[in-house]
N, C-alpha and C positions, 0 to 999 in steps of 0.2 A: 532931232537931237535928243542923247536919254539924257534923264535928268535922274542923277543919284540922292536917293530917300534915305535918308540916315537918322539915326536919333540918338542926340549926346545920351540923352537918359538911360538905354539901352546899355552906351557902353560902357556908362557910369557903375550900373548896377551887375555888367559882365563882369568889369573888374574889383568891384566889394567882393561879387561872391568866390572870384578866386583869391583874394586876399584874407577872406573868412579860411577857408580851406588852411592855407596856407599857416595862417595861423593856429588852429585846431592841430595840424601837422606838427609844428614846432611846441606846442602846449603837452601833447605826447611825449616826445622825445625829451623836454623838461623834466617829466615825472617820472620817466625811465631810469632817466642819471641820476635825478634827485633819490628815488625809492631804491634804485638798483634793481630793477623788478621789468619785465620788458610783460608779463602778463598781466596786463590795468584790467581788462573785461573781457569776459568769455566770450563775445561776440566777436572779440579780435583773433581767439585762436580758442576752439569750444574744447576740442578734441586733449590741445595741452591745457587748457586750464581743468579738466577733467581728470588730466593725469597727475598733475599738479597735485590738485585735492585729493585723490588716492594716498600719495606720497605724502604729504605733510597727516594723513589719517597713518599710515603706519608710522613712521619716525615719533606720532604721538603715543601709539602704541609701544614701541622700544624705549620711550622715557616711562609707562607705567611699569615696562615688564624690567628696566631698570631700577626702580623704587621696589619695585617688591623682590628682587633678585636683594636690594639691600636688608626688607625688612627680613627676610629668610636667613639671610648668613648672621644675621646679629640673632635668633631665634637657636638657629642651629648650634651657634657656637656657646650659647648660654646652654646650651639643652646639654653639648657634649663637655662640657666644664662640670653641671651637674651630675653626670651619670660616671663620672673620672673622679667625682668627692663623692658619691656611692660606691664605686669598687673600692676606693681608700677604706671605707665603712667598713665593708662586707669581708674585705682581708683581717682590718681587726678583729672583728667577730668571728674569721674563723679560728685567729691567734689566743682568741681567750677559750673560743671550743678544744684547741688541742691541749690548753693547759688546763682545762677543768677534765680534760681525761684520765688525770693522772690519779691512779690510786691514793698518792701521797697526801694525798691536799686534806683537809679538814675540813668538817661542814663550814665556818669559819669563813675559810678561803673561796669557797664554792659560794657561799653568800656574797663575797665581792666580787667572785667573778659575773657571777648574776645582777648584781648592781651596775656594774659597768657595760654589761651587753642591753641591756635596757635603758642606758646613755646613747647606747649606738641605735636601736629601736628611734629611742627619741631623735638624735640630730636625721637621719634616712627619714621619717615625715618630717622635717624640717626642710631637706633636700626636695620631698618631692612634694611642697607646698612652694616652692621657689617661683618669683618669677622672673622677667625678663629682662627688670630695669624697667619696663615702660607699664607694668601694671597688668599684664598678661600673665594666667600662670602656663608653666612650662607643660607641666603634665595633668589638663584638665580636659585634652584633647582639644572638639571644637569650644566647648564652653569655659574658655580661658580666662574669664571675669569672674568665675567663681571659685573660692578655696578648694580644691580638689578632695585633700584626706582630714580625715577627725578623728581620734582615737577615742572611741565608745567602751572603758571600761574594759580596756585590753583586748577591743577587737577594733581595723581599721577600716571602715566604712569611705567608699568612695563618689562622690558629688560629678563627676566630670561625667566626659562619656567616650566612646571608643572611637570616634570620629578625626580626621586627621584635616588641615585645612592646609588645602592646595594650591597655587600660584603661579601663575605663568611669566618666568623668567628670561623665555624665547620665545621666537613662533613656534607656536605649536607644540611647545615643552614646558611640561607643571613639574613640580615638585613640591612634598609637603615640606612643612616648616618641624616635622618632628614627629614623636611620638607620643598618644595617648599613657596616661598615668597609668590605666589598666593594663595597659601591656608590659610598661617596664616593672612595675612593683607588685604588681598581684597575679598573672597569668606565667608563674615563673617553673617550669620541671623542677622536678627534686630529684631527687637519685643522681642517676650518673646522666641523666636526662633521657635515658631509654626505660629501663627500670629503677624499681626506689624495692628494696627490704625492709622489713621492719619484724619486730618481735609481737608478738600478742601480747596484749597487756596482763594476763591473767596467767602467765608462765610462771612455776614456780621453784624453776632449776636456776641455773647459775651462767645457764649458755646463750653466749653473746656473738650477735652476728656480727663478722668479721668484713665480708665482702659478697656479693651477689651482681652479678650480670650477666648477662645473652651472649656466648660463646658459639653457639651455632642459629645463626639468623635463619638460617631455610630451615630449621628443625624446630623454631620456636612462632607459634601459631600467633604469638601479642598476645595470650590469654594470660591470667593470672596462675601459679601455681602456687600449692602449701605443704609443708614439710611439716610432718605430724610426727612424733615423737612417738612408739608404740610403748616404746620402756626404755630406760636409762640407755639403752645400749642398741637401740634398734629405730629405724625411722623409713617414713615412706612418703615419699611422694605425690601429690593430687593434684587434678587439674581444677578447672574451676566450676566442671560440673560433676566434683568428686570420683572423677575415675583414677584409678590407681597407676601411676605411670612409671615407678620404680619403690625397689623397697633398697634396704641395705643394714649393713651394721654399722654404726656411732664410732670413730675415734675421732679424738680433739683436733683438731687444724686439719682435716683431714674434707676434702672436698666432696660436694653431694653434686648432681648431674644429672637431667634430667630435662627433657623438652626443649633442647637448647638452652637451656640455664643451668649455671653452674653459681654456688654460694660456700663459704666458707664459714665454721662456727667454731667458737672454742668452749671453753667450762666446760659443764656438766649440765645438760639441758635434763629435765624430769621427765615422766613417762604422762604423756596429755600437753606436753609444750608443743609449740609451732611455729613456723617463720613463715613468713609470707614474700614471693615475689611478685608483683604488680609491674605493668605499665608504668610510667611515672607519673602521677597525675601534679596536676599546677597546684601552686599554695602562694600566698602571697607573702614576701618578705618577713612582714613584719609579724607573721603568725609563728614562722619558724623561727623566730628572735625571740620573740615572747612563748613558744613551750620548750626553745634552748633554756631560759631563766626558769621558767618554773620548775623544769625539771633536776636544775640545780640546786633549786629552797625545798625541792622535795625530803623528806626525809630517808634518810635508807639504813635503817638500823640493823636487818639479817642481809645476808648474801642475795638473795634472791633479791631485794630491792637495789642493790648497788648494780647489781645486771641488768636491771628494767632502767637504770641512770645511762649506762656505759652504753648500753642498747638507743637510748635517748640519744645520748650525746653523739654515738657513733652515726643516725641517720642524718644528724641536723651536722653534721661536719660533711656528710655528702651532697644533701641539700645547700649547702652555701658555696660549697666547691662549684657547684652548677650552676648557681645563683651569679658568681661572678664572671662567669661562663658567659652567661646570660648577658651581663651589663657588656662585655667586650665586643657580643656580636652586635649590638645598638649601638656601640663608638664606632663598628666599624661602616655599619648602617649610617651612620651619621657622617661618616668621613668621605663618604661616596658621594652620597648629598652634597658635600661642599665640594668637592672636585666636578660634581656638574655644574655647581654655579661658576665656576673657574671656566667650562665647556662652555658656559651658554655667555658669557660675558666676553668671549673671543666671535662668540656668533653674532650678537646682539653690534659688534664694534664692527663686524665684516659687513652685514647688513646696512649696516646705519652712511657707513662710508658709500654703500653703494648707491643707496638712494641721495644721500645728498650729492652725490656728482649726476645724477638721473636729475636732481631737481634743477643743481647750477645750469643742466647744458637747458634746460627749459624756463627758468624763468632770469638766469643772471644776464644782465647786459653786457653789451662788449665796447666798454669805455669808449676807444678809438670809434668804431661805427658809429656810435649812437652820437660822436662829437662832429663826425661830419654829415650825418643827418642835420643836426641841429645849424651848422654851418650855410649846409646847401638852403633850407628852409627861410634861413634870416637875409640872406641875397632873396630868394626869392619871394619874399618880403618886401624887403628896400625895391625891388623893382615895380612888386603889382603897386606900392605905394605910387614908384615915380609916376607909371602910368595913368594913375587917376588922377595924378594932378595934372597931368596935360590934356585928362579928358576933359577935366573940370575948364579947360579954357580954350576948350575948340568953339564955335560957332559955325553955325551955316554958311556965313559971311566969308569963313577960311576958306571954303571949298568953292568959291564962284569966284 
């Protein structure tokens, strides 16, 4: 006869530990639906909870590159409000340079017009000491905590520095937030922004340059030439290492030509006068405002001074023509900028979608599933219970 060895204890402790299980099972599926989160621990799935954290690291990236995508456009748009009440400036100043041209005017009037452009001097550093609303200046480059320009006794000394501060608004895409002070007010062409003319200061005729520019580019080497005056009625041409490049004879309005440059004079220029045509070299705003005014309180009591005025007035009326030149292509510089941040905030929105449907399909639960997990689990529950309680009341005594 076999005799069956059995032991309550055994199967006491079979079915605790599948009721342990069981419940561990339904304690999961709790935390799923309660968090909405089906990744609790890496050890349950390493690979997505790996990709997981990739993903919640860029989406955290897309919200800094969305903060600074804001602080940029409120930079940008302060910076392009600024350089739009500069050209407003630069227009009056050249409105008061065409009216201080006039013969008519009296020393008088020429004093007020010099008062007024030294209004305009002043508010232009006022503009480019601006800041953002947040305590940044506009135009101090990267050193934006400190006042940029200071007017030293009618010359403008600059604090900032040429540096531009960059920010990543996409993946993979910077943009500055603007332009250095030094480039918009002080690194500025004069002339026609190729060449600039100007009179010698020591001329002591009555001839005044009219116009000068580069009419044949492949004929003009970028060197400087100088039109020297031989006698009342005769003038020649030099390059910049004094070689003679044309001679001719003087009449008034009547064009000189010469290395690819052609210039126009009128008056009566003397014999030992000169004009000059140059490259354009950079001057900074505020220098050509302030020797527009000086040269308006200068005094001009013979002919010959009023021409060294008109000569004055005529370079600084082509230097601001250029000067506002200047400001439009930094609006437009600036208007490009803000149409990338429009580009990178359609990227930054395509991205960001993408990954959060990347994340739902990997950590969000699937309500219905996860409610019949939890279902199956609690039957199977109520069961390993029922069966411990009929283990709990077997005996040996059953079985014989």
């Amino acid at each position: 006869m076999t005799v069956l060895r059995m032991s309550t204890a055994g199967l006491y402790n079979q079915g605790l530990q599948g009721l342990l299980q069981q419940q561990q099972r339904l304690a999961r599926v709790q935390q799923e639906l309660v968090g909405q989160n089906k990744l609790l621990r890496g050890a349950d799935n390493p690979s997505g909870m790996a990709r997981a954290q990739q993903m919640d690291h860029l989406l955290a990236s897309l919200q800094q590159q969305d903060r600074n995508a804001t602080l940029v456009e409120h930079r940008l748009r302060s910076q392009e409000n600024a350089l739009a009440d500069v050209g407003t400036q630069l227009d009056r100043a050249r409105q008061l340079a065409v009216q201080a041209n006039s013969p008519a005017l009296s020393d008088s009037d020429r004093a007020s017009i010099a008062a007024e452009l030294r209004a305009v001097r002043d508010e232009l550093l006022a503009i480019a000491n601006r800041d953002d609303g947040n305590g940044r200046r506009l135009f101090a480059g990267t050193r934006d905590g400190v006042i940029p320009f200071a007017d030293n006794g009618g010359v403008v000394s600059y604090a900032g520095d040429d540096g531009r501060n960059s920010l990543e608004i996409s993946p993979d895409h910077w943009v500055v937030d603007g332009e250095p002070g030094s480039e918009v007010f002080l690194r500025v062409r004069t002339g026609d922004g190729i060449v600039r003319g100007s009179a010698a200061a020591g001329n002591t005729g009555t001839g005044v340059l009219q116009s000068s520019g580069v009419v044949d580019h492949a004929a003009w080497t970028g060197q400087s030439l100088r039109v020297e005056f031989t006698a009342a009625d005769a003038w020649r041409v030099l390059d910049g290492d004094g070689n003679e490049l044309a001679t001719g004879s003087y009449t008034e309005g009547a064009t000189i030509t010469a290395g690819g440059m052609q210039l126009k004079i009128s008056g009566a220029p003397a014999a030992g006068d000169s004009f000059r045509v140059e490259p354009a070299p950079v001057r900074d705003v505020f220098a050509t405002l302030q020797g527009l005014a000086d040269a308006l309180e200068a005094p001009a009591a013979d002919p010959a001074a009023r021409a060294w005025r008109a000569n004055q007035v005529g370079a600084a009326l082509g230097d601001l023509a250029t000067a506002q030149d200047h400001m439009l292509s930094l609006r437009a510089a600036t208007g490009s900028r803000l149409s990338a941040l429009d580009n990178a905030a359609d990227a930054r929105s395509a991205t960001d979608l993408t990954l959060q449907e990347s994340l739902s399909e990997l950590r969000d639960v699937d309500v219905a599933e996860a409610s019949t997990r939890l279902a199956l689990h609690l039957a199977a529950i109520e069961a390993a219970q029922k069966t411990m309680l009929r283990v709990q009341g077997l005996s040996l005594f059953d079985r014989m």
